[in-house]
C-alpha positions as CSV (number, residue, x, y, z in Angstrom):
1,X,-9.9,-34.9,-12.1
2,X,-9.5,-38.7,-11.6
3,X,-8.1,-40.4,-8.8
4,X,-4.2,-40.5,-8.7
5,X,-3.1,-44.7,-8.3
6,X,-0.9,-44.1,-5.6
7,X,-3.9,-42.6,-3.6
8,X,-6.8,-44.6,-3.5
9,X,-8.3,-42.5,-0.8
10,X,-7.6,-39.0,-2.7
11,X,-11.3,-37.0,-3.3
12,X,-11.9,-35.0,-6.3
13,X,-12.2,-31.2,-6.3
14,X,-16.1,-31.4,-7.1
15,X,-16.5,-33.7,-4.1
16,X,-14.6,-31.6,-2.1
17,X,-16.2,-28.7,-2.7
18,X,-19.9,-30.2,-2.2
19,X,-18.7,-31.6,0.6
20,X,-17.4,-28.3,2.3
21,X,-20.1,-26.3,1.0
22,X,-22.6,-28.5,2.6
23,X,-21.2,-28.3,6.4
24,X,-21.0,-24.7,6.1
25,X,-23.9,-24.2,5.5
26,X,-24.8,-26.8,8.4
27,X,-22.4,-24.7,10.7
28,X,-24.1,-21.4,9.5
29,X,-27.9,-22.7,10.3
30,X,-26.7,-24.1,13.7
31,X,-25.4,-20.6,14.6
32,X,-21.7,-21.3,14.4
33,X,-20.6,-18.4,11.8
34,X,-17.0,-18.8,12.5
35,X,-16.4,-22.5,11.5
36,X,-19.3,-22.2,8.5
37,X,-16.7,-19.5,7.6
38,X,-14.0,-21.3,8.2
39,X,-15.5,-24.0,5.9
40,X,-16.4,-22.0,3.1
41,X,-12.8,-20.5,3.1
42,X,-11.3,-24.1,2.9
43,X,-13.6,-24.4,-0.2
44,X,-12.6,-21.1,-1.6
45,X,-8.6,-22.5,-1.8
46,X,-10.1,-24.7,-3.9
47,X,-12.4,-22.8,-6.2
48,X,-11.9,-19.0,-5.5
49,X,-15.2,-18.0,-7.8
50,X,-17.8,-20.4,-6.2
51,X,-20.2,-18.1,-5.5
52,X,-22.2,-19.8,-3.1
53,X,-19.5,-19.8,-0.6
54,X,-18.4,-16.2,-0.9
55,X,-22.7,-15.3,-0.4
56,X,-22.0,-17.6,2.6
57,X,-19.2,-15.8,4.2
58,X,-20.6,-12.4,3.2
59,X,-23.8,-13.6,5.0
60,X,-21.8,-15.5,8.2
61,X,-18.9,-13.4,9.1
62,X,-21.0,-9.9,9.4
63,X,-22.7,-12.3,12.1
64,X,-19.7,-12.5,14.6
65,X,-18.0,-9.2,14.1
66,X,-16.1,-9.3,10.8
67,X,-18.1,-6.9,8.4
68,X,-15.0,-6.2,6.7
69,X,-14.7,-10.2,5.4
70,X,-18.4,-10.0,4.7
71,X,-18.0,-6.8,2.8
72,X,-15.2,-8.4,0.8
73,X,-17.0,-11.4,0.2
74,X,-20.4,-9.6,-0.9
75,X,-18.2,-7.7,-3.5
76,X,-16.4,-10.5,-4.9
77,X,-19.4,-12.5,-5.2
78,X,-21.3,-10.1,-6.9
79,X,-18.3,-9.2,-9.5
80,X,-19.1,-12.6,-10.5
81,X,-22.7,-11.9,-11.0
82,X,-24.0,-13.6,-8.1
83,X,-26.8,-11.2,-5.8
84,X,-25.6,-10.7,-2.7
85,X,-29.0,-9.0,-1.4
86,X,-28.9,-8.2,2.3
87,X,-25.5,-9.8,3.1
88,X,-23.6,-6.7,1.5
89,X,-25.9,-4.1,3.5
90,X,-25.9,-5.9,6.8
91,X,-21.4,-6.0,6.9
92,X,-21.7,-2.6,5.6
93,X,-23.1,-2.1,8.7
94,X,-21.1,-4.5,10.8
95,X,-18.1,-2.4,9.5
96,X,-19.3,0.9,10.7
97,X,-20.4,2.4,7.5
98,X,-24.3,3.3,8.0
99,X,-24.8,5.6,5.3
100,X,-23.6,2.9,2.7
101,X,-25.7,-0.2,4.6
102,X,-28.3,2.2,4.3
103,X,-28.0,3.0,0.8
104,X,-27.3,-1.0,0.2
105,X,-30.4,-2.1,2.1
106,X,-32.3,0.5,0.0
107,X,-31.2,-0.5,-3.1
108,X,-31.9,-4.8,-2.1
109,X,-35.7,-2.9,-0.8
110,X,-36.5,-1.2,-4.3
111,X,-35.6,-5.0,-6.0
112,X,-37.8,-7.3,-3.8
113,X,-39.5,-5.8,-0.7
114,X,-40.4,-9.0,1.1
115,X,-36.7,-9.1,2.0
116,X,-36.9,-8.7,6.3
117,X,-33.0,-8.5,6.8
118,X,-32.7,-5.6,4.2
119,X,-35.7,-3.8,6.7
120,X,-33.9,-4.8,9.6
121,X,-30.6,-3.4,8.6
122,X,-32.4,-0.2,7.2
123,X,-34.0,0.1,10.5
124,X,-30.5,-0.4,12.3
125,X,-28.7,2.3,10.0
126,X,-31.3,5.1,10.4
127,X,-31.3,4.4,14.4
128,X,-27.8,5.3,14.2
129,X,-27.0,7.9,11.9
């Protein structure tokens, strides 16, 4: 997409969307889920199958109580073929379902063990049920 003449200042999608993607994830590792989410959303208007954003929200918003968005997001991302590992059992969890983080965490488990988030949410889900 080239710049339009009557807007020198105008940024390009791809710029945009690196742009976005980056502070998210910025926001995320400083512990402020809801603006990395808010971020990755903004970047989603743009592209609605970039995968690394919908892995980000799945992984962020589980983090300050919207499981629901994180299950959503898991889902989407992996219809797209992207592996959403531990994100999708950990807002299963977040959204009250235990027996399906449980089955989710076992499932990320029996494809890489080394994976400590997919323990911890096994561990949380068996506490509870």
């Amino acid at each position: 997409m080239s710049a339009p003449t009557d807007r020198p200042w105008f940024v390009g999608a791809d710029t945009a969307t690196a742009v976005l993607l980056d502070a998210a994830h910025r926001r995320a590792h400083a512990g402020e889920y809801a603006l990395a989410v808010a971020l990755a959303e903004e970047l989603l208007d743009i592209d609605s199958d970039n995968t690394d954003a919908l892995l980000l929200v799945a992984d962020a918003a589980p983090r300050y109580g919207h499981g629901e968005v994180g299950v959503l997001a898991a889902r989407a991302a992996a219809e797209l073929g992207a592996e959403p590992g531990a994100a999708l059992a950990a807002a299963l969890y977040a959204s009250g379902l235990p027996e399906e983080a449980l089955a989710e965490a076992d499932a990320c488990l029996s494809a890489a063990r080394d994976v400590a988030r997919a323990h911890a949410v096994r561990a949380l889900a068996l506490e509870l049920l």
